[in-house]
C-alpha positions in Angstrom: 0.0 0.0 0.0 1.4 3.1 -0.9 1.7 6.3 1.7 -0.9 8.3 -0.6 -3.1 5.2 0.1 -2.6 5.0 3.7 -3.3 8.7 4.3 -6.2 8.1 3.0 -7.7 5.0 4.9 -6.7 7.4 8.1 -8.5 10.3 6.9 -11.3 8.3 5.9 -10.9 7.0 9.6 -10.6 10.5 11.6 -13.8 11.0 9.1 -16.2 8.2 10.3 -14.9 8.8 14.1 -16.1 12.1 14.5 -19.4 11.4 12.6 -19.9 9.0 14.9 -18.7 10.9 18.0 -21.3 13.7 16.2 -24.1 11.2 16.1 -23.5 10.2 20.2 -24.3 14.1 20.7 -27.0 14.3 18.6 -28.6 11.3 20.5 -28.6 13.1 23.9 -32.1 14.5 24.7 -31.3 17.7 26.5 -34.2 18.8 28.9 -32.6 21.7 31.2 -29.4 23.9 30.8 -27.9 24.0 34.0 -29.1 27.8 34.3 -32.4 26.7 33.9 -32.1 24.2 36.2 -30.9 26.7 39.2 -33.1 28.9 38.3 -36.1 26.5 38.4 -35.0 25.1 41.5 -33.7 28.7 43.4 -36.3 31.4 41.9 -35.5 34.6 43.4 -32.1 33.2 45.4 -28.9 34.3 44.9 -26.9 31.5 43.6 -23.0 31.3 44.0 -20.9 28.7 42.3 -18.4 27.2 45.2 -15.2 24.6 45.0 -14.1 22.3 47.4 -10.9 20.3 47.3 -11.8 17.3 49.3 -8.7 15.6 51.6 -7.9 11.9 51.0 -9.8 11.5 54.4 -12.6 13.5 53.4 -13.2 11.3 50.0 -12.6 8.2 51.9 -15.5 9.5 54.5 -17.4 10.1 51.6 -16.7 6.8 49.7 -18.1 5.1 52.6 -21.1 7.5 53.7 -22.6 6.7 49.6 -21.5 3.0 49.4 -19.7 3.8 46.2 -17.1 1.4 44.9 -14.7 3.8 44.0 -13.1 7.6 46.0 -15.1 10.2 44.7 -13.1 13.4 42.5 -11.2 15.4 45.0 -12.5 18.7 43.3 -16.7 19.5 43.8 -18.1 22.1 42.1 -21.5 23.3 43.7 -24.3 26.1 44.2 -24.7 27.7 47.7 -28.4 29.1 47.1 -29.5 32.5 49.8 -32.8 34.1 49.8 -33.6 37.0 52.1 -30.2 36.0 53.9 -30.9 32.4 54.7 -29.8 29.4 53.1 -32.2 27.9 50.7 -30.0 24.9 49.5 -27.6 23.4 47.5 -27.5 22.3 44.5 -24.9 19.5 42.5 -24.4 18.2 38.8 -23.9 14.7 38.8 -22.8 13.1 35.4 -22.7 9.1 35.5 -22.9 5.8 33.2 -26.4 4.3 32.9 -26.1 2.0 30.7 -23.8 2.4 27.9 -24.1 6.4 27.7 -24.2 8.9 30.4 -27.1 10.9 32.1 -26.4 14.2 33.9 -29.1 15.3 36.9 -28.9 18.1 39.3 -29.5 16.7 42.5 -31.1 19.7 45.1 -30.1 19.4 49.0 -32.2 21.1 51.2 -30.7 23.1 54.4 -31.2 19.7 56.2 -29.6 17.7 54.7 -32.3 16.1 52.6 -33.1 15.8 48.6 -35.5 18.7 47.8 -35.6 17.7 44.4 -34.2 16.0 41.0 -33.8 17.1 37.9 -33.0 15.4 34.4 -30.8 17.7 32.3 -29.8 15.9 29.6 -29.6 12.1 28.9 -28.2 9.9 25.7 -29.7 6.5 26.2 -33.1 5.5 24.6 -36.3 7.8 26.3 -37.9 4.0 27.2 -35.3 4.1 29.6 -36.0 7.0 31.1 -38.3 7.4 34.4 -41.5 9.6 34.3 -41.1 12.9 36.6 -43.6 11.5 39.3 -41.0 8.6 39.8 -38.5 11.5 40.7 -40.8 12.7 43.0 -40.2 9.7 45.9 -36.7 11.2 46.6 -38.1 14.6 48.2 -37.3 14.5 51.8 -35.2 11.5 51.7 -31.9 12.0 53.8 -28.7 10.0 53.8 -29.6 6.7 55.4 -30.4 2.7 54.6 -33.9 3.3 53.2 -32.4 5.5 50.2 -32.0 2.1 48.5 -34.0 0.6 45.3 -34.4 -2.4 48.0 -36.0 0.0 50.6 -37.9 3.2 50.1 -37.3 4.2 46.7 -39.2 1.9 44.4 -38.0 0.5 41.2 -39.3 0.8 37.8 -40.6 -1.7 35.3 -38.2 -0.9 32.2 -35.6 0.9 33.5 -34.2 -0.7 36.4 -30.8 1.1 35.5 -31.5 4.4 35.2 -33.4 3.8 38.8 -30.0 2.6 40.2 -28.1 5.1 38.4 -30.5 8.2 40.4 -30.4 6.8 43.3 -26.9 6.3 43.0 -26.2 9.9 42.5 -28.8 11.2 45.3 -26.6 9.0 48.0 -23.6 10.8 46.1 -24.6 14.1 46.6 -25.9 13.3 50.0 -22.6 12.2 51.0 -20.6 14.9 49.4 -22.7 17.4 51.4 -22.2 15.9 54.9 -18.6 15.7 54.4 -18.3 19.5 53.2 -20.4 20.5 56.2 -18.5 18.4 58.7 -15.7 19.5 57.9 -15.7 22.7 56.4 -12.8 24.1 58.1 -10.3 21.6 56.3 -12.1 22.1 52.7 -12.2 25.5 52.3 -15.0 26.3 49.7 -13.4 29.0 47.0 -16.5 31.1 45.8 -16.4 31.9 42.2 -18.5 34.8 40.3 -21.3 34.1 38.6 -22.1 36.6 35.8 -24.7 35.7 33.2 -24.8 32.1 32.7 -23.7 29.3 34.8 -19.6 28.1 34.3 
């Protein structure tokens, strides 16, 4: 085969990955921007984007708090929500696996320390797969304990058993993320960040 030749079996290559890679995106059904999002879960709040840079101790308290397999990311990224000088919540963006292609949700945490609300913001696998919004609904109220399980209080659905475990994963996530931050948030300094205009 001669180089002319080769070039072009590679270009021809590059060519059908980033159709493919184009047609991955075009799959995803987006619902929410995450603007929209805050804004439909914090109307009227002031919303501040926050980082965190979790210790190994903190991820490993985390890790175990979620009864995740693996140590969480080190950085978080999340929105501290006021309204008339009083927190109204938290809010986290929580991009995972469900099947074969990814979901991304914005799990809500209430000044208690309990799920306020789910969102869907975008998600790339089949819509059959894909729970209605009352299903969402059972997760209000729910703190970090044993019954936020598919075998305890949240209940499964016919049809898409892994996107159920997938949300419930990320609620007990989130959960777990916010305890640690707020047990310790002398030794994980939170690093405010403007927000202008639309969300970073």
């Amino acid at each position: 085969m001669t180089c002319s030749a080769r070039r072009g079996l590679l270009a021809v290559g590059a060519a059908a990955a980033l159709s493919l890679a184009g047609a991955a995106v075009a799959r995803a059904k987006v619902f929410l921007t995450q603007d929209e999002a805050l804004k439909l879960a914090f109307a009227d709040a002031k919303i501040e984007a926050r980082n965190a840079f979790l210790t190994d101790d903190q991820r490993r308290a985390a890790k175990a708090a979620s009864g995740e397999e693996e140590l969480p990311s080190a950085l978080v990224r999340y929105y501290v929500a006021t309204k008339d000088g009083r927190p109204a919540g938290e809010a986290y963006f929580d991009t995972h696996v469900v099947r074969t292609e990814s979901e991304t949700v914005m799990v809500v945490v209430s000044p208690d320390a309990r799920i306020a609300r789910i969102e869907v913001l975008s998600f790339s696998e089949p819509e059959e797969y894909l729970p209605r919004a009352k299903w969402y609904e059972q997760f209000r109220g729910k703190p970090l304990d044993d019954e936020l399980s598919l075998k305890r209080s949240i209940r499964p659905v016919s049809g898409a058993t892994l996107t159920a475990h997938a949300t419930t994963d990320a609620a007990r996530r989130v959960l777990a993320l916010y305890r640690v931050l707020h047990a310790a948030a002398a030794t994980a300094p939170a690093v405010a960040t403007p927000r202008a205009g639309s969300v970073p």
